[in-house]
C-alpha positions in Angstrom: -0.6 -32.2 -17.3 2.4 -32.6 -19.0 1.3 -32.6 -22.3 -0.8 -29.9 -21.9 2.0 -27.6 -20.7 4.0 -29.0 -23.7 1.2 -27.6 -25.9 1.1 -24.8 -24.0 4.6 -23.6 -25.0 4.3 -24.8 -28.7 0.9 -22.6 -29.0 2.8 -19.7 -27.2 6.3 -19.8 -28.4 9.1 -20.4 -25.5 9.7 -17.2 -25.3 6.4 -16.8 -23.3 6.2 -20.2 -21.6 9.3 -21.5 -19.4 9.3 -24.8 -18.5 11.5 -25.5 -15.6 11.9 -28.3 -12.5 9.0 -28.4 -10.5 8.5 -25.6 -7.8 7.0 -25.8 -4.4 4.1 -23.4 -4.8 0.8 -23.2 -2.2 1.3 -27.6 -2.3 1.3 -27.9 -5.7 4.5 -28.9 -7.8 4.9 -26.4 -10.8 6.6 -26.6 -13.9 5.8 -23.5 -16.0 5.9 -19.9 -15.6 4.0 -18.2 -18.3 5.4 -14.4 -18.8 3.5 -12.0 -21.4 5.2 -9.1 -22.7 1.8 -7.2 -23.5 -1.8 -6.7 -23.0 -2.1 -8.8 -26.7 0.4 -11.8 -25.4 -1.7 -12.1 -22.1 -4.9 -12.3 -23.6 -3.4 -15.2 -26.1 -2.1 -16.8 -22.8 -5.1 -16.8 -21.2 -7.3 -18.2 -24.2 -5.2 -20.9 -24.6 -4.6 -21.3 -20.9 -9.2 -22.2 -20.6 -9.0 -24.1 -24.5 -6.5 -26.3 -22.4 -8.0 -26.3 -19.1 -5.0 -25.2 -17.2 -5.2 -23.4 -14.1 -2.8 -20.7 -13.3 -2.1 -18.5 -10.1 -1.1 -14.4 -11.4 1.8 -13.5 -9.3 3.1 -9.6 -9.4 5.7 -9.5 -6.6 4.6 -12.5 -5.2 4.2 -11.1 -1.5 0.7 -11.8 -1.2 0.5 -15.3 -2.6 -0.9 -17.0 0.4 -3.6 -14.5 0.6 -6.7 -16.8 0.0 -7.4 -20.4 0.2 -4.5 -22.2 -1.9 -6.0 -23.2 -5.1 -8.2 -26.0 -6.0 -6.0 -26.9 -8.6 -2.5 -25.4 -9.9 -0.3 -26.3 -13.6 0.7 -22.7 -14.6 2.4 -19.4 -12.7 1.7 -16.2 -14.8 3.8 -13.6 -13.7 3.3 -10.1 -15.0 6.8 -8.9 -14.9 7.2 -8.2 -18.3 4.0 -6.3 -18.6 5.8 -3.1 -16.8 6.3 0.3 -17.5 4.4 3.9 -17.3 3.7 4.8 -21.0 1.8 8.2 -19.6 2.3 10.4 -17.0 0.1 13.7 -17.0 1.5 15.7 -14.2 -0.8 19.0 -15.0 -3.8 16.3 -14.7 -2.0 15.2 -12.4 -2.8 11.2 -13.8 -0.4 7.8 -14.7 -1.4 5.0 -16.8 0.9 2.0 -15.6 0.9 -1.5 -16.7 0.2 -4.6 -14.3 3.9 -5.7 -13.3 5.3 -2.0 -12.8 6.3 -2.1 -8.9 4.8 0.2 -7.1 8.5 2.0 -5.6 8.8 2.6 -9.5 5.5 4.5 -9.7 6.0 6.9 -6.9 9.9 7.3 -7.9 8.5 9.0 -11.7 5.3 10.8 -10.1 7.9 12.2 -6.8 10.1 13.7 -10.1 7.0 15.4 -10.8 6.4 16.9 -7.7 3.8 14.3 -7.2 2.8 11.0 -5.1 1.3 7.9 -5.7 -1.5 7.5 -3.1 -1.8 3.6 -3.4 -0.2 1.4 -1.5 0.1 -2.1 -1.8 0.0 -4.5 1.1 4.2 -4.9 1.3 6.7 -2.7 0.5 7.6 -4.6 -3.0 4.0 -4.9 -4.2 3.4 -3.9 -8.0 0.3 -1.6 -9.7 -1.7 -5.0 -10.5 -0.7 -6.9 -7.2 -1.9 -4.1 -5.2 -5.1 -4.0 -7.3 -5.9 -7.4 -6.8 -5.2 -8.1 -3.0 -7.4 -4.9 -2.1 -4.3 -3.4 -0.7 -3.9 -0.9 2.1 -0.9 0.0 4.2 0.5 2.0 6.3 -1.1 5.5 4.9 -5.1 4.1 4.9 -5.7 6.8 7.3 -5.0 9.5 4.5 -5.2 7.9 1.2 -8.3 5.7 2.3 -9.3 2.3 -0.1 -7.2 1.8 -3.2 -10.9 2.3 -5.1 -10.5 6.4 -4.2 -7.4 6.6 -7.1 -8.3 3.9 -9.1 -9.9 5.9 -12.3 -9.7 2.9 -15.1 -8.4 -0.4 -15.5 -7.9 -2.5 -18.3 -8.1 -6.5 -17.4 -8.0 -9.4 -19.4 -11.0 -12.1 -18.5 -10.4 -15.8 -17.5 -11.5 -16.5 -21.3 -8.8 -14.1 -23.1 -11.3 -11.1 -23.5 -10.5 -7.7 -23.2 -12.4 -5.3 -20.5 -11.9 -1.9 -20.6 -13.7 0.2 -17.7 -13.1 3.7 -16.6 -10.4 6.1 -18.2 -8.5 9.0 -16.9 -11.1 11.2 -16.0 -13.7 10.9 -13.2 -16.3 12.3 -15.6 -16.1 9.1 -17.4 -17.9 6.5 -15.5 -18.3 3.9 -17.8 -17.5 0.5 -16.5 -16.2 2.3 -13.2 -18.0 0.3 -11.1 -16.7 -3.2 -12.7 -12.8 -1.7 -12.4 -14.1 -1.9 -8.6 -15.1 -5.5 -8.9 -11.4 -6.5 -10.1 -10.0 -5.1 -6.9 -9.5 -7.3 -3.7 -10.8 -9.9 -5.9 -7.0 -11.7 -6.0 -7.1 -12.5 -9.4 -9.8 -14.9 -9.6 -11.8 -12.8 -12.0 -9.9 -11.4 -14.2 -5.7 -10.4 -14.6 -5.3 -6.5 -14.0 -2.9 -5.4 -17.6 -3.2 -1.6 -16.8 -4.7 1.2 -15.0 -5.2 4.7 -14.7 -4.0 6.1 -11.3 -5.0 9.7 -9.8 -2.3 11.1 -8.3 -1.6 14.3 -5.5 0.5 16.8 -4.9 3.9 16.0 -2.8 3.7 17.6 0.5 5.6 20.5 1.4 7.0 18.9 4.6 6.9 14.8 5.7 8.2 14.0 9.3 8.3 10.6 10.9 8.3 10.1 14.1 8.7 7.1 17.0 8.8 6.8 20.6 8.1 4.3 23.4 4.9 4.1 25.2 4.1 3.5 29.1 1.8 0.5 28.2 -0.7 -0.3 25.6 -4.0 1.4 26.6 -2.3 4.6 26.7 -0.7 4.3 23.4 -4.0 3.6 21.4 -5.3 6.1 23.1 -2.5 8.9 21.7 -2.6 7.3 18.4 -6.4 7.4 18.1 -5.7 11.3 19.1 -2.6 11.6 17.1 -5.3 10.3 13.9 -7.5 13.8 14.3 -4.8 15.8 13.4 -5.0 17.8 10.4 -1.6 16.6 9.1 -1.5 12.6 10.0 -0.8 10.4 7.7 0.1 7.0 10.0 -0.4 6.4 13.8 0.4 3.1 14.9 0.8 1.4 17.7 3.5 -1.4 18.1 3.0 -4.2 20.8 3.9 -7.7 22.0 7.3 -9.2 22.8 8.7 -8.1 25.9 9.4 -4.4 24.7 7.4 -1.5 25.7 4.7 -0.8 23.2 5.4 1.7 20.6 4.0 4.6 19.1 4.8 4.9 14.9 3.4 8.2 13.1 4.1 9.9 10.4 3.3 14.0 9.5 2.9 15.1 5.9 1.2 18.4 4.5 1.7 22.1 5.2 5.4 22.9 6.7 2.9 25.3 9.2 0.5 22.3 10.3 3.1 19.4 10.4 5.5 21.3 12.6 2.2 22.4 14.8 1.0 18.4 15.1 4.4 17.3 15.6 4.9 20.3 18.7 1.5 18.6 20.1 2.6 14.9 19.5 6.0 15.6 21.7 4.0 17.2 24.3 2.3 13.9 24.4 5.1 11.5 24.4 8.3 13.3 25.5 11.2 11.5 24.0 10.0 11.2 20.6 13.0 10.4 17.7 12.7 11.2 14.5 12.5 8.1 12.0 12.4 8.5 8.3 11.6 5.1 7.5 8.8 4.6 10.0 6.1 3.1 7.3 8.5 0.7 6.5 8.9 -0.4 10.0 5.2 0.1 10.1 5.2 -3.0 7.3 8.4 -5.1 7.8 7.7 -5.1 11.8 4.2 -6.5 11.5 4.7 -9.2 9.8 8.1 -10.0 10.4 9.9 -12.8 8.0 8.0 -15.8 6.9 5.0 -16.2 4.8 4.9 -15.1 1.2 8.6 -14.5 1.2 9.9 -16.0 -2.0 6.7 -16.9 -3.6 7.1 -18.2 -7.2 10.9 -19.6 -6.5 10.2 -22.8 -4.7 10.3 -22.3 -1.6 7.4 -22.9 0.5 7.0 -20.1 3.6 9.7 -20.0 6.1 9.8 -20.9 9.6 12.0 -19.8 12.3 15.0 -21.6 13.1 15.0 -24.8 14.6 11.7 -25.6 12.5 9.1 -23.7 14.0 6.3 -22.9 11.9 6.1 -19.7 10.3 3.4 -16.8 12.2 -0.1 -16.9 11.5 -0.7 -13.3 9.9 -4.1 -11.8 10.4 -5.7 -8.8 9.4 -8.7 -7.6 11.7 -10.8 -4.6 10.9 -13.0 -3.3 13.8 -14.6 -0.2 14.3 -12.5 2.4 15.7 -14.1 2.5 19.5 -13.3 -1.0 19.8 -9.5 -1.5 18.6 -8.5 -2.0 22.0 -10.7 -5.3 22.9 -9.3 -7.5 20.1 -5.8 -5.8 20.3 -5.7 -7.2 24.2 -7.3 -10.5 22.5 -4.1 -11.0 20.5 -1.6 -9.9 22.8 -3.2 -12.3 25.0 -2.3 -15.2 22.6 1.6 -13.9 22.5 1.0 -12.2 18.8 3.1 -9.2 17.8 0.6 -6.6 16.1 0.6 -3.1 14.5 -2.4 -1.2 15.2 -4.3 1.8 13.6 -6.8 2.8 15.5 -8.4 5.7 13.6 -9.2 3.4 10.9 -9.6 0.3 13.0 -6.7 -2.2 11.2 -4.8 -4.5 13.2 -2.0 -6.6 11.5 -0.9 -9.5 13.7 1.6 -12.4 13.9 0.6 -15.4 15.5 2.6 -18.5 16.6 0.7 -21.4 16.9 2.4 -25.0 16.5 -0.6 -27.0 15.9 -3.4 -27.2 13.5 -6.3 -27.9 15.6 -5.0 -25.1 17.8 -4.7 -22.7 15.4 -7.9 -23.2 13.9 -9.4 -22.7 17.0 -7.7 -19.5 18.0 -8.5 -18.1 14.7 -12.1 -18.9 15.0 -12.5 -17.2 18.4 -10.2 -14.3 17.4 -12.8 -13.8 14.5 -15.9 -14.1 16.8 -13.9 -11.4 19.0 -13.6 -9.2 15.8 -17.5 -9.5 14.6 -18.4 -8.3 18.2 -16.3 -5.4 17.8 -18.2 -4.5 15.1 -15.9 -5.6 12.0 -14.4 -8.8 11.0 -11.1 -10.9 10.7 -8.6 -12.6 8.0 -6.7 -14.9 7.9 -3.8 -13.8 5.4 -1.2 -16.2 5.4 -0.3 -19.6 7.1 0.3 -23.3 6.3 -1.6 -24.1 2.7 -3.3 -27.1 4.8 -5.0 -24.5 7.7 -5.8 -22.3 5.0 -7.3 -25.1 2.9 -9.3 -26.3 5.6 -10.5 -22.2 7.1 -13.2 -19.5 5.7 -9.9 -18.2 5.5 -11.5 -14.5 4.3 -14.4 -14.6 6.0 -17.0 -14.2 3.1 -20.3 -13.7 4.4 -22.6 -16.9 3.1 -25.3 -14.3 2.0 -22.7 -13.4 -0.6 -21.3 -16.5 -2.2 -23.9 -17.5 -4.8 -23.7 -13.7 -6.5 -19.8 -14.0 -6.3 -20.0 -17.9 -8.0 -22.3 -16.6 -10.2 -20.0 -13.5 -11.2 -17.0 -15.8 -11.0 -19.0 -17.5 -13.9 -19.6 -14.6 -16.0 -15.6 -13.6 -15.8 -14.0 -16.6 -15.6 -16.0 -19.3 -17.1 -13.5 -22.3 -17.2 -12.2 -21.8 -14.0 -9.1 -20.8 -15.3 -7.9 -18.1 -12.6 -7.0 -19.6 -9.3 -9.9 -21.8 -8.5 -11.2 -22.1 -4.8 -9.0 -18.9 -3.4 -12.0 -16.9 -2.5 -13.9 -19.5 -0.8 -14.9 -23.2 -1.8 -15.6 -23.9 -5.4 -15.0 -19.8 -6.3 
């Protein structure tokens, strides 16, 4: 493809398109990173991109690159970087339009100014507005700020043939296109690259409090947190477990100054010995996943191990219903993972060791027939590019591929975006 990158750059100035020393990236070697300064430059990129049948792989932050299968096929990164920035930022309507590539910690810094917050959260810490859009991301806060698709007003996303889309705009009253700006999220960028959106935003509460204690054992701390997730005020109540620690109980209080400081008076009764923590979503994050996969995505450097050369962890995602948190969280610990779990909205994020292929792939595949019994289903969301190549590594249900090939035509008809993440020949 050299050539055709060579083309690439001459067609889109080198100002847009770096060529550079191959990179490592989901076991492909690439040489260019494409970088489009505007909605006008990324639809130019991505015309020329299917005219030269390149495929490309949209990074924001990069944290959730080995979310998906790895691509079929790889010649171009197309990082969204320079399409950042919040041109409007309504606080009476209490609304932001934000390009793609703004990070997220930027959003919530302007709206906080405003006495506002951003009720999106991607799925790490340095996730951006388009990232977060594309992986589906929840974190920490799911309990209270539910799917990303409850903020998410109108997006404006550039197709896999350089067209335009426009659906939604900053009112709920207008509803047209709303329900494709839905289709665009969790869909990783196969369909279409996110350029900007329209976010609702909320008031700031008058009083946030985070909390964290140990727990005797595990049973009895998913049983406080699934308590602790009725209260009027909670925001995030998590249980942390494996290792040889006690297990752990995370939350977080936000809302009325009157109603957090009456949860939090219940929550010590609970669990004397409670500290208080103002960074406890970020251990909420940072602890469940631990170093490793995704780190440095887009710089060459494949996933990290541990020292000594150990394979990175597994990470898994499992959503179950809320009754049953507790059969596939003794499933994992089982296995020696290290988990966060939610159990009043039934997420569990996991890190599994497992040396071997064969055995990973097996203890995958029964950890996912585990999860379907309890009523909900499990991911795979990073791990070697070879497991994942080889693993329904999302879980699609069959029923559902031929509508999503047949959409993945409609939007992306050259098979320009990322080929193969979703499932086989997606």
């Amino acid at each position: 493809m050299g050539d055709g990158l060579e083309q690439l750059r001459a067609r889109l100035g080198p100002e847009m398109v770096r060529l550079h020393a191959p990179l490592a990236l989901e076991g492909f070697e690439v040489a260019a990173t494409v970088e489009p300064p505007d909605e006008a430059a990324l639809a130019a990129a991505l015309r020329e991109l299917a005219g030269l049948g390149l495929a490309t792989l949209v990074l924001g932050g990069g944290s959730r690159v080995t979310l998906g299968r790895p691509p079929e096929r790889l010649d171009v990164v197309l990082r969204t970087a320079r399409l950042a920035g919040i041109p409007e930022l309504d606080a009476e309507e209490g609304v932001a339009r934000v390009r793609a590539g703004t990070p997220l910690v930027e959003l919530a810094g302007a709206a906080r100014r405003e006495g506002l917050e951003v009720p999106l959260e991607g799925p790490e810490p340095g996730s951006t507005v388009g990232g977060a859009l594309a992986a589906g991301g929840t974190g920490p806060r799911l309990l209270s700020t539910g799917p990303p698709r409850r903020w998410v007003l109108g997006i404006t996303a550039v197709l896999g043939d350089g067209l335009v889309a426009r659906c939604g705009a900053r009112v709920v009253k207008n509803v047209t296109g709303y329900d494709l700006a839905r289709l665009y999220q969790g869909s990783l960028g196969t369909l279409a690259v996110v350029a900007e959106a329209w976010i609702r935003l909320r008031a700031l509460p008058e009083l946030r409090i985070g909390l964290r204690g140990l727990a005797r054992d595990v049973e009895g701390a998913l049983s406080l947190a699934a308590l602790l997730a009725r209260r009027p005020s909670a925001r995030v109540a998590a249980v942390c477990a494996g290792g040889s620690g006690p297990p752990e109980l995370l939350a977080e209080l936000a809302g009325d100054a009157v109603v957090v400081e009456a949860d939090r008076r219940w929550l010590e009764e609970q669990l004397p010995g409670l500290a208080p923590d103002p960074e406890v979503v970020q251990a909420c994050w940072l602890e469940a996943h631990g170093p490793g996969p995704g780190e440095g995505a887009g710089t060459g450097r494949e996933p990290a191990g541990a020292p000594g050369g150990e394979p990175a962890p597994l990470r898994l995602r499992g959503v179950v219903r809320t009754s049953r948190v507790g059969e596939l969280v003794r499933a994992l610990l089982a296995r020696g993972a290290r988990l966060r779990a939610h159990p009043g909205t039934g997420v569990i994020d996991a890190a599994l060791r497992v040396p071997e292929e064969a055995a990973a792939r097996a203890a995958v595949g029964e950890l996912r027939r585990l999860a379907r019994q309890a009523g909900g289903s499990l991911r795979l969301e990073s791990g070697p590019a070879d497991l994942r190549r080889s693993l329904d590594v999302l879980g699609v249900p069959a029923e559902v591929l031929d509508l999503m090939r047949a959409v993945k035509r409609r939007f992306d008809p050259h098979r320009v975006l990322a080929p193969g993440r979703i499932a086989e020949g997606l």
